[in-house]
C-alpha positions as CSV (number, residue, x, y, z in Angstrom):
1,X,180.7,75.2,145.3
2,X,180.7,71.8,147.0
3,X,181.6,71.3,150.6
4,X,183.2,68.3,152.1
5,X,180.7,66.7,153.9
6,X,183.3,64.8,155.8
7,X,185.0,68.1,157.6
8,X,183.5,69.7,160.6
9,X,183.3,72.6,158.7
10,X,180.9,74.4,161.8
11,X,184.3,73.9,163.9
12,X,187.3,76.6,163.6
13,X,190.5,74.5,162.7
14,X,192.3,76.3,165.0
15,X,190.1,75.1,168.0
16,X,190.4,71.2,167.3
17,X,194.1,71.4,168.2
18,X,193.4,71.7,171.7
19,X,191.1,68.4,172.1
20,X,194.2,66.3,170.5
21,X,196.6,67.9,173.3
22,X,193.8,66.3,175.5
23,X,194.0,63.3,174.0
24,X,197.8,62.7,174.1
25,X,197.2,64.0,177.9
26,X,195.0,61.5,178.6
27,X,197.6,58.7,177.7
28,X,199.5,58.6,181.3
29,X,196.3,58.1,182.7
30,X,195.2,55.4,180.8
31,X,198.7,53.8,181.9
32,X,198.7,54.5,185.3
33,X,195.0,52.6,185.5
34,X,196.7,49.5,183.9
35,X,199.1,50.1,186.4
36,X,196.9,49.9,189.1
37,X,195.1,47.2,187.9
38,X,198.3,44.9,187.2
39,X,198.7,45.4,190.8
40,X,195.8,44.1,192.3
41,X,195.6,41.1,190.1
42,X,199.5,40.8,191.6
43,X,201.5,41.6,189.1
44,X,204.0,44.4,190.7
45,X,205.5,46.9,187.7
46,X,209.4,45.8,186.8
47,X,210.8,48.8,188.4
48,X,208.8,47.9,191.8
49,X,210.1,44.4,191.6
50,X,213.6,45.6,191.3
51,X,213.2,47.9,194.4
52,X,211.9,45.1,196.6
53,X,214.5,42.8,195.2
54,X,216.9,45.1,196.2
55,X,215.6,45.8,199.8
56,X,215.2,41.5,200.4
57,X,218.9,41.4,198.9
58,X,219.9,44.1,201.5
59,X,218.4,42.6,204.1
60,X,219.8,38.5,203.1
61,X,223.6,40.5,202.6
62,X,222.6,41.9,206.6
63,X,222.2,39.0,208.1
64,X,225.1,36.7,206.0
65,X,227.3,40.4,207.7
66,X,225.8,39.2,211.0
67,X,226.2,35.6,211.1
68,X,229.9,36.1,209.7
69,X,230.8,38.7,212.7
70,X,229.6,36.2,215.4
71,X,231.5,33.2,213.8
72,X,234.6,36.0,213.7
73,X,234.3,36.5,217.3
74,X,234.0,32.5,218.0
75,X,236.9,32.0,216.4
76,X,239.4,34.6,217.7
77,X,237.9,33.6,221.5
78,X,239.0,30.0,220.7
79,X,242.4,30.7,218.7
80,X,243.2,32.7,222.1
81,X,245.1,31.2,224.8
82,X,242.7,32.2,228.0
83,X,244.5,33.5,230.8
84,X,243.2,32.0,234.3
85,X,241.3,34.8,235.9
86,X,242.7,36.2,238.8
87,X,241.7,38.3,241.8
88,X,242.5,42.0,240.0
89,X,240.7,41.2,237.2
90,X,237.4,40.7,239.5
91,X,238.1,43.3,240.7
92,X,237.7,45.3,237.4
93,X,235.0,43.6,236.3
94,X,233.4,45.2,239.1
95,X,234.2,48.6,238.7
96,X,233.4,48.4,235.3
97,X,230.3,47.8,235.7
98,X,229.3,49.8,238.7
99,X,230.6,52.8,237.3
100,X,228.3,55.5,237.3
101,X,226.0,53.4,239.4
102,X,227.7,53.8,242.6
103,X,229.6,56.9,244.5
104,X,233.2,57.2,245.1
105,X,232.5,55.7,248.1
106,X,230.8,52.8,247.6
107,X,233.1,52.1,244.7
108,X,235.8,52.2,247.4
109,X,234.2,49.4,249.5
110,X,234.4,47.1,246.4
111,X,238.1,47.1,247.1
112,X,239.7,43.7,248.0
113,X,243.0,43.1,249.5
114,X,245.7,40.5,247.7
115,X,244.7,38.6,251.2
116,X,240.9,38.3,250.4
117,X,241.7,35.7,247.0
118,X,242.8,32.2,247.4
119,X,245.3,30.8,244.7
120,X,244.0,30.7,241.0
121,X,243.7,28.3,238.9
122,X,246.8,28.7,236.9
123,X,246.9,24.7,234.8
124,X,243.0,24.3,234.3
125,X,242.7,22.4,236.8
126,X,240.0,19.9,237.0
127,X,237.8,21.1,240.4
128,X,238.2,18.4,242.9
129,X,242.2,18.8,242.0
130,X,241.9,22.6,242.2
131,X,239.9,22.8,245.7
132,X,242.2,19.7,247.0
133,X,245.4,22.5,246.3
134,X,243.8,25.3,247.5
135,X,241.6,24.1,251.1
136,X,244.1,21.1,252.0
137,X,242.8,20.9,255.2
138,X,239.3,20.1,254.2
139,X,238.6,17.0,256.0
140,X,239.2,18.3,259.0
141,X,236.8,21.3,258.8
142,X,234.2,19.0,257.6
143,X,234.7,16.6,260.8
144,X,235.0,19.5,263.4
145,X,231.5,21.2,261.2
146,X,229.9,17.3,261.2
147,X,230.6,17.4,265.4
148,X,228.0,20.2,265.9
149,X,225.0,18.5,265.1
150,X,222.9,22.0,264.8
151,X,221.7,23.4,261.4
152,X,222.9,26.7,261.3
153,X,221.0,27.8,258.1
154,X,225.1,27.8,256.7
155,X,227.9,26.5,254.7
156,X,231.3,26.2,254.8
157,X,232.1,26.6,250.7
158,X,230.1,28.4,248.7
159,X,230.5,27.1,244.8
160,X,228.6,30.0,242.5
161,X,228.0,29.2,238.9
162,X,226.1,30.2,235.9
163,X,223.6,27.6,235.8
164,X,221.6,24.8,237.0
165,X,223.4,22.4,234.8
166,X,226.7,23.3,235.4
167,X,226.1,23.1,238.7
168,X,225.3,19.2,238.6
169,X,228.5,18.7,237.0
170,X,230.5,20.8,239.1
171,X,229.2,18.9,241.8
172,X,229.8,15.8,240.3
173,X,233.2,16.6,239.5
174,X,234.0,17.9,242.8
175,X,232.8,14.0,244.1
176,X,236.3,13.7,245.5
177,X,237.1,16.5,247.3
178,X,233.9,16.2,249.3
179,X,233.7,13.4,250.5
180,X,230.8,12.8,252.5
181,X,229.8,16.2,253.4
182,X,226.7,17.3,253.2
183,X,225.7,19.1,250.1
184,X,223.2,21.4,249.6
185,X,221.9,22.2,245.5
186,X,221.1,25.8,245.4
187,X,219.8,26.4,242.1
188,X,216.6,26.7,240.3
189,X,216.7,23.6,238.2
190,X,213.5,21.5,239.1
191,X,213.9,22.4,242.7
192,X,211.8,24.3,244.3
193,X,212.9,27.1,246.9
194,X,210.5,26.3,249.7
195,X,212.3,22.6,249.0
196,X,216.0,23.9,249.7
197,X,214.3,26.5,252.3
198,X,213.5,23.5,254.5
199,X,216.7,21.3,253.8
200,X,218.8,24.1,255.1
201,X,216.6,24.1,258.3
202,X,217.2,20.6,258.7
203,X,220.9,19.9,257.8
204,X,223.9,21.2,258.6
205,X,225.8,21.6,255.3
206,X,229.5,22.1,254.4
207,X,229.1,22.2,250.5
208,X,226.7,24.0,248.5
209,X,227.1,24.7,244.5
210,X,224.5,27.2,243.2
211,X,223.7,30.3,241.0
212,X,224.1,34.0,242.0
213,X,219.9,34.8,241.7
214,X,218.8,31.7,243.7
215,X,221.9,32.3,246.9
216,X,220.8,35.7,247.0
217,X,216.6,34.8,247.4
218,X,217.3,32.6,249.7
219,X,220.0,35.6,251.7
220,X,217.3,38.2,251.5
221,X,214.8,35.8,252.7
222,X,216.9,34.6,255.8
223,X,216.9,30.6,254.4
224,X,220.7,31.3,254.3
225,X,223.4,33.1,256.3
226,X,227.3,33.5,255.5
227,X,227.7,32.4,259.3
228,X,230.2,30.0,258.7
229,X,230.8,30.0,255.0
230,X,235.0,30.6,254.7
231,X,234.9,30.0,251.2
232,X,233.2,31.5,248.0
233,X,234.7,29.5,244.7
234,X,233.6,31.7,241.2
235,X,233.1,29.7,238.3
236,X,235.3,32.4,236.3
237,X,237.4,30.5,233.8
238,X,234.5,27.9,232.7
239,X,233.2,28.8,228.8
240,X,229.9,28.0,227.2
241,X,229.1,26.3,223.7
242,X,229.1,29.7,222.6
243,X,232.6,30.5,224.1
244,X,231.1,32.9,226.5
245,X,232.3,32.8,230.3
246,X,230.2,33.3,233.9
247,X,230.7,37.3,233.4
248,X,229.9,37.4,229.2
249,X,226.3,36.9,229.7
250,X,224.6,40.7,231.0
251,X,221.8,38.7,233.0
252,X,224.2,36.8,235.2
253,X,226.9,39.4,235.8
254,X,224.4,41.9,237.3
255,X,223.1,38.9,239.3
256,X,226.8,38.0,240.5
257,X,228.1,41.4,240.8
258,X,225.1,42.3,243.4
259,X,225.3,39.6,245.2
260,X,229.1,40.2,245.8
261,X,228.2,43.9,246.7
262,X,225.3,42.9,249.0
263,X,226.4,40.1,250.9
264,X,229.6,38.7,249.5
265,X,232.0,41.3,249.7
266,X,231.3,42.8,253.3
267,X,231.9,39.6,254.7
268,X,235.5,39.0,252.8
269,X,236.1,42.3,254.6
270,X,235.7,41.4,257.5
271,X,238.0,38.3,257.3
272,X,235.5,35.8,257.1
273,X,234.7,35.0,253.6
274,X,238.0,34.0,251.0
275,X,237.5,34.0,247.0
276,X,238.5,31.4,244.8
277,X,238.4,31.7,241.0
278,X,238.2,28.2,239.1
């Protein structure tokens, strides 16, 4: 009898089935190494490229939801017809934002009187027309204030806006209504405080235009007192280029809002200090 030299005839048939199991096992693995391999050299599998598509796709339709929601907001704000500000609505600006921060009774304190506001501006009034209405008699507190040649560390009117900028054209829109008082720039914008520290010392000032941080360093420090100020003037109605007003930006309503609790407000109540919102 002749035997196939060919066949592993020392092998039982029945165990060879097991090594091509093994074999079709071992495909997967073989794949997975090309795999891995594809993505070191950079290649990323198709599926993988379609997950991180997705995610950057995500992320692009995010930002497009973003962008759209701000320009949303810009438009309503300037489609709106603004409503001058007005005493009551300080007011609750206030108490919204001290809420939970203060007690019952210091909430109470916050409390102004219809007596404590001077007229708003109701047309948009440009500011020299608006403080010409409101303080008619301004020349002659400026003369009988000029008379007393003593600095007294004071001011008469109090102008508070939202920054250093805005502060040079307030001032230079206010040109008329001044006159030839003296001014006094109370803001941070390229002056320094020891600089406005030692003007005050020197100068008796009527007018002074500045922001809510730099008037209350120079309170706390003693550069400036509320002696003789009669009138604080808020910014209120005035809008940014992106349509945001003195209150809309969190930095400079806590700044303003503890400076009114501090300093500003006790003296309204005690009939020396009047608000003014332009």
């Amino acid at each position: 009898m002749a035997d196939d030299l060919g066949d592993e005839w020392w092998l039982d048939p029945n165990e060879r089935e097991p090594e091509e199991v093994q074999e079709d096992a071992a495909v997967p693995r073989t794949k997975d190494k090309q795999t891995r391999n594809a993505t070191k050299g950079g290649a990323l599998p198709s599926n993988k490229r379609k997950s991180e598509g997705g995610e950057q796709d995500v992320g692009k339709a995010k930002k497009r939801k973003k962008k759209k929601k701000v320009k949303t907001l810009s438009e309503h704000l300037a489609s709106t017809d603004d409503n001058p500000g007005t005493g009551d609505d300080l007011c609750v600006a206030m108490a919204t934002y001290f809420h939970n921060k203060l007690s019952a009774v210091e909430m109470e304190e916050l409390l102004l009187e219809e007596h404590c506001f001077l007229d708003v501006n109701k047309g948009n009034e440009s500011v020299s027309d608006y403080l010409t209405g409101t303080i008619p008699d301004w020349s002659a507190v400026v003369k009988k204030e000029q008379e007393s040649k003593k600095p007294n560390k004071s001011c008469v009117l109090l102008l508070l806006t939202s920054s250093g900028k805005r502060a040079v054209d307030l001032m230079r829109d206010a040109a008329s209504f001044r006159g030839k008082c003296v001014t006094a720039k109370l803001f941070a914008k390229h002056i320094k405080i020891a600089e406005q520290e030692k003007f005050l010392a020197s100068h008796r000032v009527q007018f002074a235009v500045g922001t809510p941080h730099r008037v209350s360093c120079l309170l706390e420090s003693g550069a400036v007192t509320l002696d003789d100020t009669k009138y604080v003037i808020l910014d209120w109605n005035w809008r940014d280029a992106k349509l945001r007003r003195f209150v809309d930006i969190p930095e400079l309503k806590r700044d303003l809002f503890e400076l009114l609790r501090k300093h500003l407000i006790p003296a309204a109540s005690r009939g020396k200090v009047k608000f003014g919102l332009l």
